[in-house]
N, C-alpha and C positions, 0 to 999 in steps of 0.2 A: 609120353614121358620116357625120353632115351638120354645115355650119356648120362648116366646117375651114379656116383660114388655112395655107397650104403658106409656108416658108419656107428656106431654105438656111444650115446652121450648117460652120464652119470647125474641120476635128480633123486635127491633124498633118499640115496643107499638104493636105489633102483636104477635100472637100463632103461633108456631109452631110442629105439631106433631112428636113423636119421636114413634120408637120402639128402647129397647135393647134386642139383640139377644142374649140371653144366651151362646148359642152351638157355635155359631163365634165370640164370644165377641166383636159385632159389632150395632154400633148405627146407627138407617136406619130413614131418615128425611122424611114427607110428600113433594113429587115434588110439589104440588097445592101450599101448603103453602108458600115454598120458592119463587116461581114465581108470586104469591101474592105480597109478600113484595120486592123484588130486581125489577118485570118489574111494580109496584108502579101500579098495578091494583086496579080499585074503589072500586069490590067488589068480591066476592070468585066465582063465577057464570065464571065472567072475566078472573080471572086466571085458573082458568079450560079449557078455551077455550084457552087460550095463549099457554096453556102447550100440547093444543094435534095438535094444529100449529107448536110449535117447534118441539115437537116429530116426526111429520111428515117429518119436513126440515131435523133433524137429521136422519132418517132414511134413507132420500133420500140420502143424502151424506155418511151412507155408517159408523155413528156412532155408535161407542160398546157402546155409552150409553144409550141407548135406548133398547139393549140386555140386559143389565146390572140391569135397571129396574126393582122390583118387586112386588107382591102386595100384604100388609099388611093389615087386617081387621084394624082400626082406629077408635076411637069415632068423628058421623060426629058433622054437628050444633044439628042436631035433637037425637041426643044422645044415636042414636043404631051404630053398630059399624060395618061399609062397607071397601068394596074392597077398597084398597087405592094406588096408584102409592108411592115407596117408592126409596129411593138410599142411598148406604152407605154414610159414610163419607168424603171419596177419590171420587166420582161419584159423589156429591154437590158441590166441587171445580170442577170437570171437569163441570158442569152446569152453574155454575158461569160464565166460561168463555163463554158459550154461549149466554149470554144475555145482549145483549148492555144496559146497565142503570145506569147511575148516581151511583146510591146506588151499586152497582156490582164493581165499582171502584177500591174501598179501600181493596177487596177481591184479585180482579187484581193486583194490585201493591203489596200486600204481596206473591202472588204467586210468581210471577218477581223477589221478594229479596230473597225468600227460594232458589229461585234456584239457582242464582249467588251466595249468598251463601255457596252453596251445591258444585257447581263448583268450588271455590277457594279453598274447603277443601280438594277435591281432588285432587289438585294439592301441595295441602300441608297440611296434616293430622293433623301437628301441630295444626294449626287453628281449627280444625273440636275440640282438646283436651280443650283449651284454650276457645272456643264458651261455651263446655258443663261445663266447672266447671262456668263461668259465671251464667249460664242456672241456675245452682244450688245454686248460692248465693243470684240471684235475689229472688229464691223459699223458700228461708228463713232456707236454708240447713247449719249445722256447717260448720266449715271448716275442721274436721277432719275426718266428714260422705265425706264428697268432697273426699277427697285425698282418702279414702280407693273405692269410688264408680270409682272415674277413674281407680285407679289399676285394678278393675273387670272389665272396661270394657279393657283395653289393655291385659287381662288374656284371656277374651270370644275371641276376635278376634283371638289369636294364637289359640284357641282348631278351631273356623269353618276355619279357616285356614288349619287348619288340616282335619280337615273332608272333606275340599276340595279335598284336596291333595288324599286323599284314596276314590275317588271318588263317594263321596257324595254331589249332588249339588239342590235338590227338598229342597224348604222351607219348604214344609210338613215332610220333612225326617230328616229337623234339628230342625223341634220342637216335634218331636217324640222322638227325642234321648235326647234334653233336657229335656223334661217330664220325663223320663227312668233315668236320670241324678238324675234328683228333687228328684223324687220319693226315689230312692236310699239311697239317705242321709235325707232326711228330713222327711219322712215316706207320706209324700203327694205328690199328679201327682199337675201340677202347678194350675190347675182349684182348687182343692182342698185346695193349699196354699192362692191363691187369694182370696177367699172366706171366710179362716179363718181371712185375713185380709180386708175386706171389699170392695173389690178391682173389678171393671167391666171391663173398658179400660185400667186403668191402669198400668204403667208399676210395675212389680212384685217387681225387685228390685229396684226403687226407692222408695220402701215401707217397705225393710228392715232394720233391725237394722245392727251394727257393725259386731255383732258373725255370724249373719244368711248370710250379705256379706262372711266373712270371709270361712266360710264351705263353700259358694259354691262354693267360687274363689278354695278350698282345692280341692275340686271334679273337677274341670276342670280344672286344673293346672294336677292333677293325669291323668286325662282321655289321655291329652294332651301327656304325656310322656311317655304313657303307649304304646297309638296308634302309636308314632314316635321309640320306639322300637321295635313291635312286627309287623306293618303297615298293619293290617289286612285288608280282602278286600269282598264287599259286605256289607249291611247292616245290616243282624244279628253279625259279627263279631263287628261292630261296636258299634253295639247296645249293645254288651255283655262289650267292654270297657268302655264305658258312666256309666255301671252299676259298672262297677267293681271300679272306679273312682268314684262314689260317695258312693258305701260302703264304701272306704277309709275314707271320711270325716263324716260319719255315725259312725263312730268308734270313730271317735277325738269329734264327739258332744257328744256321751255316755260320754268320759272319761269327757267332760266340765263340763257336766250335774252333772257326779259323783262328781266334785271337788265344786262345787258353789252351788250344792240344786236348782239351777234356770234352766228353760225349755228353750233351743234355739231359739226354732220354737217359733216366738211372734206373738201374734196379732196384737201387736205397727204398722203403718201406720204412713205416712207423713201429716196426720192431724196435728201429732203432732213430729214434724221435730228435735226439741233437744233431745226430749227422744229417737230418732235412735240410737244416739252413747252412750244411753245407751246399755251397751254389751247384754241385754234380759231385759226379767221382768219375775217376778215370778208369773207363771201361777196356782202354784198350790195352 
């Protein structure tokens, strides 16, 4: 666990320690803390000791969360920075559920409707479409960023669709192809795009503009139909179409670039959600 920014997050009139992982873009919470505040312990002494009872019980029954566990140096009370029990963000929901308490409740009952949620979308994808442009109106999204962000995502599921199909199924092997994708047309790997727009967790594209949607749906629409004629097999072939498929839209940004004097790749971010469907801004 390197490359960690430590930060301190505020729940229910209490602290909570955070680290962000740079290298996994992943946000790892203090266990103490959280068992602190959800098992309504007096004082942090208390939940220390809650936390390595539970851990106990969970270990005895044989749970990966306690494998899953790790430990992050943290600023303590005394203000040097110790060994800390940490857990992602998906590992704090599975804890959650661990801990009979009042305040654990309301985390419970949103688990419960993600998922019956989740289940009726697959039984009818509609829903799963119709949920996310919602998602997006609530978040203070145009409606003409909506319509072009659903079209990218009905574009992305036919290209993994695809990769399925030619026997790619590691999610490590389909965010390597999409990096390889990015990279291609955008001249950045997606850590690098992220970055330029300010971006930790965040999803990438719901942080692009119009043009920068546009290009990449171009690049995965190509990869798409490139793979479905030629159905290469293995992962460098694959790799080599991902690329060759966003040189395509690497071509269409140059000639955009050439006709408008403005830079595709934006910094814009959904800080600022109207200027998305601004089609760029001018970087230079």
């Amino acid at each position: 666990m390197e490359k960690s920014l430590s930060k301190i997050k505020v729940f229910d009139s209490k602290n909570v320690r955070t680290a962000w992982n740079e290298d996994e873009e992943e946000w790892y919470f203090s266990v103490v803390d959280i068992c602190w505040i959800l098992a309504d312990s007096p004082d942090f002494t208390t939940a220390r000791k809650y936390w390595n009872k539970l851990k106990q019980r969970l270990s005895e029954e044989g749970s990966e969360l306690v494998t899953n566990c790790h430990q992050l140096k943290l600023p303590a009370a005394d203000g040097k920075m110790r060994a800390t029990d940490v857990l992602s963000t998906k590992n704090v929901l599975r804890l959650v559920q661990s801990i009979p308490s009042p305040k654990a409740e309301p985390f419970k009952m949103w688990l419960a409707q993600v998922g019956s949620e989740r289940l009726d979308e697959i039984a009818d994808p509609e829903k799963a479409i119709l949920r996310g442009a919602d998602f997006y109106r609530a978040k203070g999204y145009t409606e003409g960023w909506i319509h072009q962000r659903l079209q990218t995502i009905e574009m992305r599921k036919e290209l993994t669709d695809e990769w399925k199909a030619r026997g790619i199924e590691k999610e490590k092997d389909y965010a390597i192809l999409t990096n390889e994708m990015t990279k291609a047309w955008s001249g950045l790997s997606v850590k690098e795009y992220k970055q330029k727009k300010g971006l930790k967790k965040e999803n990438l594209r719901d942080n692009m503009t119009n043009i920068e949607l546009v290009l990449n749906m171009l690049a995965e629409v190509t990869a798409t139909s490139i793979s479905k004629q030629e159905q290469p097999e293995g992962f460098e072939a694959n790799k080599d179409v991902s690329v060759r498929g966003g040189k395509v839209a690497n071509t269409a940004k140059k000639e955009y670039e050439k006709a408008t004097g403005l830079k595709a790749v934006s910094s814009l971010n959904a800080k600022d959600k109207p200027a998305l469907e601004v089609k760029s801004e001018n970087d230079r």
